[in-house]
N, C-alpha and C positions, 0 to 999 in steps of 0.2 A: 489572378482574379477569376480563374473559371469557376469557380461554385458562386459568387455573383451573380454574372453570368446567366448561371444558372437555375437562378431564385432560390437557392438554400440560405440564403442571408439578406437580410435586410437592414437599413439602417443605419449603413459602412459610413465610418467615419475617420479620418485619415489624420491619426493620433499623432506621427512622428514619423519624421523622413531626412535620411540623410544621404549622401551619396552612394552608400554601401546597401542600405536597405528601408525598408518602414515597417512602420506599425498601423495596421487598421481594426477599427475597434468595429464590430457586427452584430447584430442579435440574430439568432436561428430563427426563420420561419418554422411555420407548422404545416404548410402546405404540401399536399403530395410526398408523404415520405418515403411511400414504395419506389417512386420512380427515383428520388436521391439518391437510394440507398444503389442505385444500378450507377447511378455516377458515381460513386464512394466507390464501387466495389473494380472501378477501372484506375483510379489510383492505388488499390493494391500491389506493394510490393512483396517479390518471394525472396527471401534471403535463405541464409546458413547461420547459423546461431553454434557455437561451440566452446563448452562449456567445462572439455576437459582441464583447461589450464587453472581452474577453482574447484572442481570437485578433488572432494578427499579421500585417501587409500582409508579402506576400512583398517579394524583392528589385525587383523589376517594379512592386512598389505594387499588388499585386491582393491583395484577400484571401479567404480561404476559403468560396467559398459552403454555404447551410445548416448555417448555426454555432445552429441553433435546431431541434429535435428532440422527440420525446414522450420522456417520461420516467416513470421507473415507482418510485415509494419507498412507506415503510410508516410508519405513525405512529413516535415516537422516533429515525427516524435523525438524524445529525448535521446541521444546517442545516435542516433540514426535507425534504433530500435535497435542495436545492437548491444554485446557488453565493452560497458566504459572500464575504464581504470582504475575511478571510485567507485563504483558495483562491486568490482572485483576484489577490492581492497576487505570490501564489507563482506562478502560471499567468505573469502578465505577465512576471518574471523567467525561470520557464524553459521555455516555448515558442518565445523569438525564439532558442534553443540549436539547435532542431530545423531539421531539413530533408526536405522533403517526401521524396527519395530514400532520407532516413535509415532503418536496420532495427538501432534499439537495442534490449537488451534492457532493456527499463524494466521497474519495480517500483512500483505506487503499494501503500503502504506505511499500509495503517490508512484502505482505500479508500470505506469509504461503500458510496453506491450505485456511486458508479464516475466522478463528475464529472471530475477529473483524467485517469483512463484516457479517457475520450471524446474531451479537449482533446486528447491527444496523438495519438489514433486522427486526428482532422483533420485535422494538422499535419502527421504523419507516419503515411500510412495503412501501410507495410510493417513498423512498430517492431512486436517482438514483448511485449508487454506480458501482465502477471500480474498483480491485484486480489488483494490479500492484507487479512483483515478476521477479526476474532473473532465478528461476529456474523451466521451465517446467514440473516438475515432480508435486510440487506443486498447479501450476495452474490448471493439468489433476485433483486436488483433488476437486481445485475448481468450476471445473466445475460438479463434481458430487455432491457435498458438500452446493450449494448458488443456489436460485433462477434462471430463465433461463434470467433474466433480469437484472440479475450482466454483465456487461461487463470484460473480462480479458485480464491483457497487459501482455504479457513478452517481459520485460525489464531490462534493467543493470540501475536502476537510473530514468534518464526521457529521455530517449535515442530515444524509440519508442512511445513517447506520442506527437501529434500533439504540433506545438512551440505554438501554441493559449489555450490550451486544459488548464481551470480553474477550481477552486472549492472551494464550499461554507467552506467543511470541510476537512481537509489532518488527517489523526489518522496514530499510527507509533509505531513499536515497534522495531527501525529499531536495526541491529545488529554490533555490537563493535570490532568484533574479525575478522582475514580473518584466519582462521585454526586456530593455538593458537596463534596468535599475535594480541595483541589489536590495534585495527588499526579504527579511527573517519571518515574513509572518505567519508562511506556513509551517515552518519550523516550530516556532514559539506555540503555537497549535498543539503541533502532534506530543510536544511535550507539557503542555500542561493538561491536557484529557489522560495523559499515564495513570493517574490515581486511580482513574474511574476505568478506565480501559484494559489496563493489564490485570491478571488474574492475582490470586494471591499469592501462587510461588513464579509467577509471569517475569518475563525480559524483554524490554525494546533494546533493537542497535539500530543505528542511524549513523551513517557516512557522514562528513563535509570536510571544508578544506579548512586550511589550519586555522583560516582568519576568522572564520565564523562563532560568535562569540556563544557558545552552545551553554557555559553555564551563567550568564547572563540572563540571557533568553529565561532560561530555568529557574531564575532565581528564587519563586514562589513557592518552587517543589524542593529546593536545597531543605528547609524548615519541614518539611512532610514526611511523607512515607518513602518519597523515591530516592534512594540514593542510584545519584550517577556520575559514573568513571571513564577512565581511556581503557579500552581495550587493544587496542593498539595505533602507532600512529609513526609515522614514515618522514616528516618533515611539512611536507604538502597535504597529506590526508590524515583525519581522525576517525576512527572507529571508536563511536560509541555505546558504552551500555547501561543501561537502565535497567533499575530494580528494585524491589521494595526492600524496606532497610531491616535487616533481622533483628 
């Protein structure tokens, strides 16, 4: 409860509790953000992010040196701010897409501290990439974590992204749960703005586990432009992809 404490929040209301943990619900103050930001920056953790075990041998069989980097996350984020299993799953699917010469406009979509943006930043150091996330703490990571030519949105969805604003590639690892309830609605989200979102020869991929009912969700877009597929899938994980139907 130190940012309480600390009047970064106001409002705290004490959603759900149980022996293992809770949930408290808060609105942000506006007050004194300079001196927040000095308590923010004491929860700072430095990790090690490595990223060899997903990047791909080029056509040559060389592959990308220093796939291992410092890393910068905050207590809570997703994975520990590290890479998870299904990142990885998705990273191995869609990085052999890339090409070092490539300059797409990619979108990591519900980025964390920015793991995905970085794979792609090595693969494809000219791809113009955006970090879009709801939660500012994350993006403070991504800004020390990603090139100074990542652009960063914090947003709830595509709430604060220009109505025009497209892209070659959408990549997603988006999340299932709101505290412990399994809840599809930012999912169902990211895939129905695809029409409008991806470019004309554009492709989203998005992770989830088996159970998640991805073309349900989608069912509006089945009838449209986007046709979407397994890309691949493991038992436990689906790598999806999205695309407009030729």
């Amino acid at each position: 409860m130190y940012f309480l404490s600390q009047g970064m929040f106001k409002d705290a209301k004490l959603k759900m509790l149980n022996a293992e943990f809770g949930v408290v619900r808060c609105v942000r103050t506006q007050d004194a953000a300079g001196k927040r930001g000095k308590a923010l920056k004491s929860w700072r953790e430095k990790k090690t992010l490595d990223l060899s075990s997903v990047i791909p041998a080029t056509k040559a069989g060389k592959r990308v040196k220093d796939a291992t980097m410092s890393w910068t996350s905050y207590p809570g984020l997703f994975a520990g701010g590290g890479l998870d299993i299904m990142t990885s799953a998705l990273l191995r699917r869609f990085l052999p897409t890339l090409e070092r010469k490539d300059a797409p406009r990619v979108l990591d979509y519900c980025s964390g501290n920015g793991v995905i943006a970085a794979a792609t930043k090595l693969i494809a150091p000219k791809a113009h990439v955006t970090v879009l996330d709801a939660d500012a703490c994350a993006l403070d990571a991504c800004k020390k974590n990603l090139p100074d030519d990542v652009e960063r949105a914090l947003s709830d969805g595509w709430t604060s992204l220009a109505s025009d604003a497209a892209f070659d590639i959408i990549v997603s690892n988006p999340p299932v749960h709101l505290g412990v309830v399994v809840d599809f609605e930012i999912t169902r989200k990211l895939l129905d703005a695809l029409p409008t979102r991806l470019t004309a020869t554009g492709a989203a991929y998005l992770v989830t586990q088996q159970y998640v009912p991805v073309r349900a969700l989608a069912r509006d877009l089945l009838s449209s432009s986007i046709d979407i597929n397994v890309a691949s899938a493991d038992g436990r994980f689906v790598v999806w992809k999205c695309s407009r139907k030729s």
